[in-house]
C-alpha positions as CSV (number, residue, x, y, z in Angstrom):
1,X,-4.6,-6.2,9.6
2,X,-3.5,-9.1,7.5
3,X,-4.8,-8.7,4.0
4,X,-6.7,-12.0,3.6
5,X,-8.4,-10.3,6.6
6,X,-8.7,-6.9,5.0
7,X,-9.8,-9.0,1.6
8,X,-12.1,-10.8,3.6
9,X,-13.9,-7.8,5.2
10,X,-14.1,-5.6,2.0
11,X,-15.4,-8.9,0.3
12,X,-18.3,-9.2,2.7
13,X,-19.0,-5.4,3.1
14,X,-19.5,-5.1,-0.6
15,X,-21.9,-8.1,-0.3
16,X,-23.8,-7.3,2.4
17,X,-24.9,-3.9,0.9
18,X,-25.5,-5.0,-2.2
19,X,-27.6,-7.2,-0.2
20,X,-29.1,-5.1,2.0
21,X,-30.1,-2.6,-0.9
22,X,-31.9,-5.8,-2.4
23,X,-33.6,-6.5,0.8
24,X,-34.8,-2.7,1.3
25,X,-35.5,-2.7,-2.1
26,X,-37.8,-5.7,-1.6
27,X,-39.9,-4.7,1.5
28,X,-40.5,-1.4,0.1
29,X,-41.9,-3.0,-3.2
30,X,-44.0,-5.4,-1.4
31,X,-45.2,-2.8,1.2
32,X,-46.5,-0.6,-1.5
33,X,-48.1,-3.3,-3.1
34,X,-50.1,-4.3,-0.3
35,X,-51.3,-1.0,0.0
36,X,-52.5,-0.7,-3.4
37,X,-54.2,-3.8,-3.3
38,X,-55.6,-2.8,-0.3
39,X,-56.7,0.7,-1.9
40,X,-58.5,-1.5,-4.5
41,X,-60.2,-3.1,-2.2
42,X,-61.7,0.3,-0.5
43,X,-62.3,1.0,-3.8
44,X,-64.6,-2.2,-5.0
45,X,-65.8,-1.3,-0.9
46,X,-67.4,2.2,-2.6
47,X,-68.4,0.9,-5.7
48,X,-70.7,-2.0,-4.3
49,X,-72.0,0.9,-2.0
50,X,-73.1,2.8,-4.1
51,X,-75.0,0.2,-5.8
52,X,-77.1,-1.3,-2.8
53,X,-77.2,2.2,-1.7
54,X,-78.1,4.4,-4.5
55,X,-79.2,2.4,-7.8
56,X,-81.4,-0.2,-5.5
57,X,-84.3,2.6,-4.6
58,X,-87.1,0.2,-4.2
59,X,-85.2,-1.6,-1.1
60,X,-85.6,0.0,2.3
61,X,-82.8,0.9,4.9
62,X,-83.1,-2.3,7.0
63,X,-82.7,-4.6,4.4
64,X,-79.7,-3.1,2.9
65,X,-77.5,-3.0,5.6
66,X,-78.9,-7.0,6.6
67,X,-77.5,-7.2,3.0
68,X,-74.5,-5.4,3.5
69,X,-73.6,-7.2,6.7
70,X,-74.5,-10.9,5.3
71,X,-72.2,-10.3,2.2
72,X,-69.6,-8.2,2.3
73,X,-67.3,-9.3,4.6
74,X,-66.2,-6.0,7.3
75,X,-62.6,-4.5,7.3
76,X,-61.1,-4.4,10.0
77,X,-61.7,-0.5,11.8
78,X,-64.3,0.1,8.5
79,X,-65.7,3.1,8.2
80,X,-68.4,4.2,5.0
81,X,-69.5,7.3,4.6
82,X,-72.3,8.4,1.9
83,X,-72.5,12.6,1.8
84,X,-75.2,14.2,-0.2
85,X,-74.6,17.4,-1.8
86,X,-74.6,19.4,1.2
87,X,-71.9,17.5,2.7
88,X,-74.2,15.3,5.2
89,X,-74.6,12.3,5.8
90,X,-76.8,9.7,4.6
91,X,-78.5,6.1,3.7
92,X,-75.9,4.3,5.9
93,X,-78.0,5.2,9.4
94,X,-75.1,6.9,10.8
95,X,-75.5,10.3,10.9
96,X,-71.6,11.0,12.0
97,X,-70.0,13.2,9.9
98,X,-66.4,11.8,10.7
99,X,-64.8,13.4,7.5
100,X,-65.0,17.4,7.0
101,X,-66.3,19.1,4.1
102,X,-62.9,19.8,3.2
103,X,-61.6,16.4,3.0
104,X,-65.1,15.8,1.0
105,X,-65.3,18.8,-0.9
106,X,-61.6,17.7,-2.4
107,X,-62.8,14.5,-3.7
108,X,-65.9,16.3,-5.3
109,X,-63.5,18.4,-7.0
110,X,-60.8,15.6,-8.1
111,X,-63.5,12.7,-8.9
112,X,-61.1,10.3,-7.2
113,X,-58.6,10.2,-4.2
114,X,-56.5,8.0,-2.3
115,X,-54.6,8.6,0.9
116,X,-53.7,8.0,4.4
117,X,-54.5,9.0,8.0
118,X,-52.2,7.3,9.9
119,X,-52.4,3.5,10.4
120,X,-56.1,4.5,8.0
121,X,-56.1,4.2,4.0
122,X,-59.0,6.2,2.8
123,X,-60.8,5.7,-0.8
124,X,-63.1,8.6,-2.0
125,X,-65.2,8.8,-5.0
126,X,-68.0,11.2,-6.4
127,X,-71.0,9.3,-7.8
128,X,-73.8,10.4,-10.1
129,X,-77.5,9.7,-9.5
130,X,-80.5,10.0,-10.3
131,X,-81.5,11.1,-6.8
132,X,-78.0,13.7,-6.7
133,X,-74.7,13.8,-6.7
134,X,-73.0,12.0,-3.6
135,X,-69.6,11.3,-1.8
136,X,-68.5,8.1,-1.0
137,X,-65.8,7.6,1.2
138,X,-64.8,4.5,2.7
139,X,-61.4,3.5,5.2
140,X,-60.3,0.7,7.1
141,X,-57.0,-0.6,8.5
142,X,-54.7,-2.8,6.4
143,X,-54.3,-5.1,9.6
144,X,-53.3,-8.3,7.9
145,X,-51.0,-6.6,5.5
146,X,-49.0,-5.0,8.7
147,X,-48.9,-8.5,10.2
148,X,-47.3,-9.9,7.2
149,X,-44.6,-6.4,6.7
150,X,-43.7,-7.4,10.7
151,X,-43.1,-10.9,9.3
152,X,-41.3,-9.9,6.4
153,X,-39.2,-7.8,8.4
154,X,-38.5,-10.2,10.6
155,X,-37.2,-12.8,8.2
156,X,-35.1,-10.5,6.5
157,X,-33.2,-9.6,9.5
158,X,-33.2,-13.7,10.1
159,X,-31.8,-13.9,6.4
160,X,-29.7,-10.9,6.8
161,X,-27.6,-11.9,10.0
162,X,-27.7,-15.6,8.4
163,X,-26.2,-14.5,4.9
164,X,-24.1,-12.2,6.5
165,X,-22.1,-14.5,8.4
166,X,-22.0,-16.6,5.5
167,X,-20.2,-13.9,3.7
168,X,-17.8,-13.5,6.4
169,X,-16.8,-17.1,6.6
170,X,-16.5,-17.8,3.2
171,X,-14.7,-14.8,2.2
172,X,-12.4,-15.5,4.8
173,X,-11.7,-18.8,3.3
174,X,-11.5,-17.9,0.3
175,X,-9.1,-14.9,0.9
176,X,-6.8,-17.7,2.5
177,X,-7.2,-19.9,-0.3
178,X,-6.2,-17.2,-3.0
179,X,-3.4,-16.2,-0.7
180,X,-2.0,-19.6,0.4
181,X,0.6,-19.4,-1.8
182,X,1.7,-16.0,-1.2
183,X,1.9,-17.5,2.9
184,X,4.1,-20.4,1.3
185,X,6.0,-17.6,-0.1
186,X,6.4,-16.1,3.2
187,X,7.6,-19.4,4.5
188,X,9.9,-20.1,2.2
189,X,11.8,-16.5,1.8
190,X,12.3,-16.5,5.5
191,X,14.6,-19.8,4.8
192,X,16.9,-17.8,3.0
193,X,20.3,-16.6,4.3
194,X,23.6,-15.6,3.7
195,X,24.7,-19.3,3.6
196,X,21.9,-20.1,1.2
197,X,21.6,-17.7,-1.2
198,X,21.3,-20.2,-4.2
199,X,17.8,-21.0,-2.2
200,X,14.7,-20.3,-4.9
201,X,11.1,-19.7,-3.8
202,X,8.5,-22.4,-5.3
203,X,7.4,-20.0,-8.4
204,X,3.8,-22.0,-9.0
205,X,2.1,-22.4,-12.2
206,X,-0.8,-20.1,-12.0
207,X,-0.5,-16.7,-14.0
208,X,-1.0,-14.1,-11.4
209,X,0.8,-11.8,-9.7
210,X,1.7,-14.0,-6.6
211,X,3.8,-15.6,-9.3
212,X,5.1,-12.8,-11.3
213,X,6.2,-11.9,-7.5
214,X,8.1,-15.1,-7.0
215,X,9.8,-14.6,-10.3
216,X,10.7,-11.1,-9.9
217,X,11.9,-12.3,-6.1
218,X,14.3,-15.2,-8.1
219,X,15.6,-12.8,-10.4
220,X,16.5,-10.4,-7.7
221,X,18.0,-13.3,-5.7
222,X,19.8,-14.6,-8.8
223,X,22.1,-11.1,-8.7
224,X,22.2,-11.2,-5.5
225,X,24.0,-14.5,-5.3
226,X,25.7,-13.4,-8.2
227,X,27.2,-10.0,-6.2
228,X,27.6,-12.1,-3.4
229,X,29.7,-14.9,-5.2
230,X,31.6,-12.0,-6.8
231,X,32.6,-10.2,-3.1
232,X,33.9,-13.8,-1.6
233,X,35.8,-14.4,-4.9
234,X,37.3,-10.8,-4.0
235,X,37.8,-12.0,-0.5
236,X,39.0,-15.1,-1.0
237,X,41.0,-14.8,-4.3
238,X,42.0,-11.7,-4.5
239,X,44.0,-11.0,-1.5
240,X,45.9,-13.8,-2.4
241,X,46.6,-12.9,-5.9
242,X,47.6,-8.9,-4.8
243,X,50.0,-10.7,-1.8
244,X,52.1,-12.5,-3.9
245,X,53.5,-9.9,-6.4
246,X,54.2,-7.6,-3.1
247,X,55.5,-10.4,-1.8
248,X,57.7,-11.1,-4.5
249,X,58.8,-7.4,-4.6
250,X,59.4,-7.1,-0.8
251,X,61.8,-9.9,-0.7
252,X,63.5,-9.2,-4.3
253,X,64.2,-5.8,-2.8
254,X,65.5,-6.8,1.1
255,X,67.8,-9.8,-1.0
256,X,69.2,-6.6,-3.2
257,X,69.7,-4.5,-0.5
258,X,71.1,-7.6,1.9
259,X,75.3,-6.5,0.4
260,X,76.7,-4.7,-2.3
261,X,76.2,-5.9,-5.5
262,X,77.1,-5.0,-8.8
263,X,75.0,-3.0,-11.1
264,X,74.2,-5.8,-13.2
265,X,72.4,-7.4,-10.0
266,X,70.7,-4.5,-9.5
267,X,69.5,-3.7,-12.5
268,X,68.3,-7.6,-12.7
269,X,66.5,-7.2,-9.3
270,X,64.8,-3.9,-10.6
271,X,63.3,-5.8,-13.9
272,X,62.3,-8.6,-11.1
273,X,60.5,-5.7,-9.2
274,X,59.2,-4.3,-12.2
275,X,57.9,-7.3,-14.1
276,X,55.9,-8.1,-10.5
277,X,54.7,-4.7,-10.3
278,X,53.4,-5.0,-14.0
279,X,51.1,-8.3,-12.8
280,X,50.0,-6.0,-9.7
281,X,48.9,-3.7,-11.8
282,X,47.1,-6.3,-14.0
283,X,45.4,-7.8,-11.7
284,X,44.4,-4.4,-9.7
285,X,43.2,-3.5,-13.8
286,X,41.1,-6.9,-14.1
287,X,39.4,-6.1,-10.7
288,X,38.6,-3.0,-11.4
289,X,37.1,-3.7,-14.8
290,X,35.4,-6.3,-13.5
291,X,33.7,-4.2,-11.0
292,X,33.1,-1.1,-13.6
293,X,30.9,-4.1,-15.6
294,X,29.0,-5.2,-12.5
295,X,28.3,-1.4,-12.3
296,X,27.6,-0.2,-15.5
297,X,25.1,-3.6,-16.4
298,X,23.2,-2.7,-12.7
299,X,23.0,1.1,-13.9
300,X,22.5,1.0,-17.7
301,X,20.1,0.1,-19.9
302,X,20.0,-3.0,-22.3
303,X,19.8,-1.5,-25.9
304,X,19.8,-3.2,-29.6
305,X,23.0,-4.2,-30.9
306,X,23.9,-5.4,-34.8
307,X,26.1,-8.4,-33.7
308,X,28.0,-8.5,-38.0
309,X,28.4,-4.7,-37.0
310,X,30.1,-5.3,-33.8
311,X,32.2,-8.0,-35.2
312,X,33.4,-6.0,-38.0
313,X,34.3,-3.7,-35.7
314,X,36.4,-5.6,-33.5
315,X,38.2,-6.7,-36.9
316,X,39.5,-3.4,-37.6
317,X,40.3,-2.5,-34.5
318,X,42.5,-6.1,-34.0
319,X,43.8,-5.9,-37.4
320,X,44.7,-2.4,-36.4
321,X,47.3,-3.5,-33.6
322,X,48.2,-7.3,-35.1
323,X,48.6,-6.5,-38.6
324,X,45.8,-7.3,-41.8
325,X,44.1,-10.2,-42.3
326,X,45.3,-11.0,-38.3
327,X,41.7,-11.6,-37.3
328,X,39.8,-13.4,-40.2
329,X,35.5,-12.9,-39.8
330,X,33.2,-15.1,-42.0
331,X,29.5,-14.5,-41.6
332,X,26.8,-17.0,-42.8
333,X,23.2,-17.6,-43.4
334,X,23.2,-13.3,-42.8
335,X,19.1,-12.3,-43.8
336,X,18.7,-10.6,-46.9
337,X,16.0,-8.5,-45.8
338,X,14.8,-8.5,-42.2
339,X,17.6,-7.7,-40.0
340,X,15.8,-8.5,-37.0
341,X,17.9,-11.9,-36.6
342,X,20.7,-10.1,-36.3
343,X,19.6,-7.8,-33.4
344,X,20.8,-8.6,-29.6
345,X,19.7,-6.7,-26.8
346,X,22.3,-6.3,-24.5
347,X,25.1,-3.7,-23.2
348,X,27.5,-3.0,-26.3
349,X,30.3,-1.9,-23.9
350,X,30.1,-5.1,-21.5
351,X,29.6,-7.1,-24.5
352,X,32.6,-6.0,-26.6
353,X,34.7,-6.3,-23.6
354,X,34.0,-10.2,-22.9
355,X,34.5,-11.0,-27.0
356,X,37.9,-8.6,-26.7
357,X,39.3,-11.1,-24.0
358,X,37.9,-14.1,-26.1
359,X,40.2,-12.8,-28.7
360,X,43.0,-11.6,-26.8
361,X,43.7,-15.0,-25.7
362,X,43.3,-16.3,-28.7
363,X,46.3,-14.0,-30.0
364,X,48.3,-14.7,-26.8
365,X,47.9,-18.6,-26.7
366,X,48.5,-18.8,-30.8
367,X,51.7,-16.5,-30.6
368,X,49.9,-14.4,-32.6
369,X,48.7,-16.7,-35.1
370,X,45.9,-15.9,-37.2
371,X,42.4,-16.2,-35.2
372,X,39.0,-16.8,-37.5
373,X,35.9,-15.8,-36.3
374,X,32.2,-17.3,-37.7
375,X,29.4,-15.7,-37.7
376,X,26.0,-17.9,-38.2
377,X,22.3,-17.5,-38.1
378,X,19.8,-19.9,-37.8
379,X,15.9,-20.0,-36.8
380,X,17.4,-21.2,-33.5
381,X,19.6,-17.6,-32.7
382,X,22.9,-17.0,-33.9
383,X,26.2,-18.8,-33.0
384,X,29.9,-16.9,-32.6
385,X,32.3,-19.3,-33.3
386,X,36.4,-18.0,-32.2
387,X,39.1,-20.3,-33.0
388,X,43.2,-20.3,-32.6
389,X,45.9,-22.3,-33.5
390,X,47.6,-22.3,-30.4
391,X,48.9,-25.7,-28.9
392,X,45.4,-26.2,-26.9
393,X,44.3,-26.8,-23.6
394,X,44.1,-30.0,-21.5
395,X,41.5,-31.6,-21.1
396,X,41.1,-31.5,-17.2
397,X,41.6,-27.5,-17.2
398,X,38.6,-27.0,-19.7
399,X,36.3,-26.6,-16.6
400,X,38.7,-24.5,-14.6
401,X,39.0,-22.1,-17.3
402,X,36.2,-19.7,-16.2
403,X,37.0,-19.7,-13.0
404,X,38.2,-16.2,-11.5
405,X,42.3,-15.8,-11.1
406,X,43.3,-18.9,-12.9
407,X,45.6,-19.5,-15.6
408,X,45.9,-22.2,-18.1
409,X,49.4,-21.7,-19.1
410,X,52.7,-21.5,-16.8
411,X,54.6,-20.2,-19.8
412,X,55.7,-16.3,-18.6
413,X,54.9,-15.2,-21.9
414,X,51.7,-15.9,-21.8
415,X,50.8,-15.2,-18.4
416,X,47.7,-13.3,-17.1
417,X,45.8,-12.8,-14.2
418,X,43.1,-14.9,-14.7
419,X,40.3,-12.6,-15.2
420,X,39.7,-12.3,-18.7
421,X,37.6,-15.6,-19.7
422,X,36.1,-15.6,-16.2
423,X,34.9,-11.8,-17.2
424,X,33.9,-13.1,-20.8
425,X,31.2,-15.6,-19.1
426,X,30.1,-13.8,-16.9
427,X,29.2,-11.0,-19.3
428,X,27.7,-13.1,-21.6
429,X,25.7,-15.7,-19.1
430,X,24.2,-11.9,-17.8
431,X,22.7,-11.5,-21.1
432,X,21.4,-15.2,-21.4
433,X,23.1,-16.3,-23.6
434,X,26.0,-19.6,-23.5
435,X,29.4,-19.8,-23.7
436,X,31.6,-22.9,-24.8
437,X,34.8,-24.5,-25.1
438,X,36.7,-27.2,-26.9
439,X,40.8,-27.7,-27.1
440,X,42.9,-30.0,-29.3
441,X,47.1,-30.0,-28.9
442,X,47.0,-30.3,-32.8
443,X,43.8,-28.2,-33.7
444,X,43.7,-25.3,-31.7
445,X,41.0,-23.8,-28.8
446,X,37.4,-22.6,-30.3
447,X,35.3,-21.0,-28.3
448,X,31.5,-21.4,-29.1
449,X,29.1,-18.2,-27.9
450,X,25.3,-18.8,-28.7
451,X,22.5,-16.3,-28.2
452,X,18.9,-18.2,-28.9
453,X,16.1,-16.5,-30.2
454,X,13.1,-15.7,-28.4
């Protein structure tokens, strides 16, 4: 069952119990209401009785019950019964007992009583005279008052079915209209494919969980483009990048082995194997790191980093293999007090490795010249700042640089396998924050990383 159907059901189930209690609840009240008032009436019934009856001695037989017929209108199935104190009875003119001297005896006891034989409400009193002590008991049958319970009854079950069906429809619609976007959401998710994975469901604007379900659903879709992008780079770049080396190393070996040679040709053949088996073995380490930080940011936890603790790190570790004063760090704007502007949440490992390749290319396309890095904090976040003094890069290559496998540089000294700023981005786009670049032939290359605060 769909859920707006299941919502839908439960909706009107709820209702219609809460409205049948009402309705029960009703009929039962007015049902015992009538009775009483009709109890009250047998009761003013005995009371006027026993006036015409028992106070009015001068007036003979005949003439009270012409009285008693004229004015006091006859219940429907009335019976009155006047017993004297041995239980007999009298002044009406009919000598039938009808009650038993049980049933009378009771109400001499208990002054007052009310009850029912069957379809029959019975009122019984004990009255004082002057002529004795008598029982009056008077019943009739409620007739009207069962007429109008049928009624009742009858238009509650009219209301009942009525309401009920109301319910049913208008839960219904409004179980689709709460759930229309979640069937948009439907609609749209089944448009999404391997060929479209950059495809984004329709988030809405209301604050509910249909939309914390589309933005959950993005979010996963956002890595999973990501991991896809990242397998056809693998596919498509990679094989390429591993082929060549071999490639390199296959025919360097067949051209050495082709004649004799001297040892000098062999030895320079051997570098030429060696130096290609060196960029294999980069590019096999790049891949491999690369897929360790894909792993470890899926399977680790995001924690608090000091960013001026991490970057005085990297300084003595960089200082430690270029030599003092190598890497220069400035920090400004730092809080005196709260710290809290200073605080990142992100993967220290995965972080440090994207600002080590930042700086190792810095190193490699300065020839080792001195590399500054800023630190500064603002009410906005806080803004890394890494500059060289290399000989820059062009213009049209500024948007290629992040790009998996390529190089800026053809120089062989400072050739790489590509991997290192594409890694850098992608590390730091992962914890939302924005990467930079701007190159001058006479300036140098500064990279510009800014974390906002939230």
């Amino acid at each position: 069952m769909k859920i707006k159907d299941r919502l839908a059901l439960y909706f009107t189930l709820i209702s219609t119990i809460t409205l049948l209690c009402v309705l029960s609840v009703t009929y039962f009240t007015f049902k015992k209401v009538m009775e009483s008032e009709f109890f009250d009436r047998l009761t003013d019934r005995t009371m006027v009785t026993a006036k015409l009856y028992l106070e009015a001695d001068e007036i003979s037989d005949e003439a009270l019950n012409k009285v008693r017929t004229q004015y006091l209108e006859k219940l429907n199935g009335e019976v009155i019964r006047i017993y004297n104190e041995r239980n007999s009875a009298t002044f009406i003119g009919d000598d039938q007992q009808f009650w038993s001297s049980h049933t009378i005896d009771r109400v001499r006891e208990l002054g007052k009583v009310r009850f029912k034989e069957g379809e029959r409400q019975v009122v019984g009193i004990f009255y004082k005279d002057n002529q004795g002590d008598f029982v009056i008991l008077a019943s009739a049958i409620d007739q009207s008052t069962t007429l109008r319970i049928h009624k009742l009854l009858k238009v509650m079950i009219g209301v009942f079915i009525i309401i009920f069906l109301g319910l049913l429809l208008s839960g219904r619609w409004i179980a689709k209209r709460i759930l229309a976007p979640l069937d948009v959401f439907i609609g749209q998710v089944k448009l999404i494919k391997s060929n479209n994975l950059h495809f984004r469901v329709a988030e809405g604007t209301n604050k509910d969980e249909i939309t914390l379900l589309a933005q959950n659903f993005n979010n996963l879709m956002e890595h999973l483009e990501h991991s896809f992008i990242l397998q056809k780079t693998f596919v498509a770049n990679a094989s390429h990048e591993l082929r060549t080396p071999v490639t390199r190393m296959i025919i360097g070996a067949e051209i050495a082995l082709s004649k004799d040679r001297q040892k000098q040709d062999y030895e320079k053949a051997l570098h030429s194997v060696l130096e290609d088996a060196e960029k294999l073995e980069n590019i096999i380490t790049a891949l491999f790191n690369l897929a360790q930080a894909d792993l470890e940011y899926s399977s680790s936890l995001a924690e608090k980093i000091r960013m001026d603790e991490l970057i005085w790190q990297l300084q003595a570790e960089w200082n430690k293999r270029k030599g003092p004063n190598k890497l220069l760090v400035e920090m400004t704007n730092l809080p005196m007090t709260d710290d809290t502007p200073l605080i990142l949440t992100a993967n220290s490992t995965l972080l440090q490795i994207a600002l080590d390749n930042i700086i190792s290319n810095a190193f490699k396309f300065s020839d080792d010249q001195q590399v500054s890095c800023h630190l500064d904090i603002s009410p906005a976040g806080m803004t890394l700042t890494i500059s060289d003094h290399g000989g820059g890069i062009a213009e049209d290559k500024l948007k290629e640089i992040f790009k998996p496998f390529y190089s800026s540089s053809h120089k062989v000294e400072h050739a790489g396998n590509g991997m290192g700023l594409y890694m850098a981005h992608k590390i730091i786009t992962l914890f939302n924050g924005k990467i930079t670049v701007t190159s001058s032939n006479a300036i140098g290359t500064t990279f510009q990383i800014e974390f906002h605060s939230f």
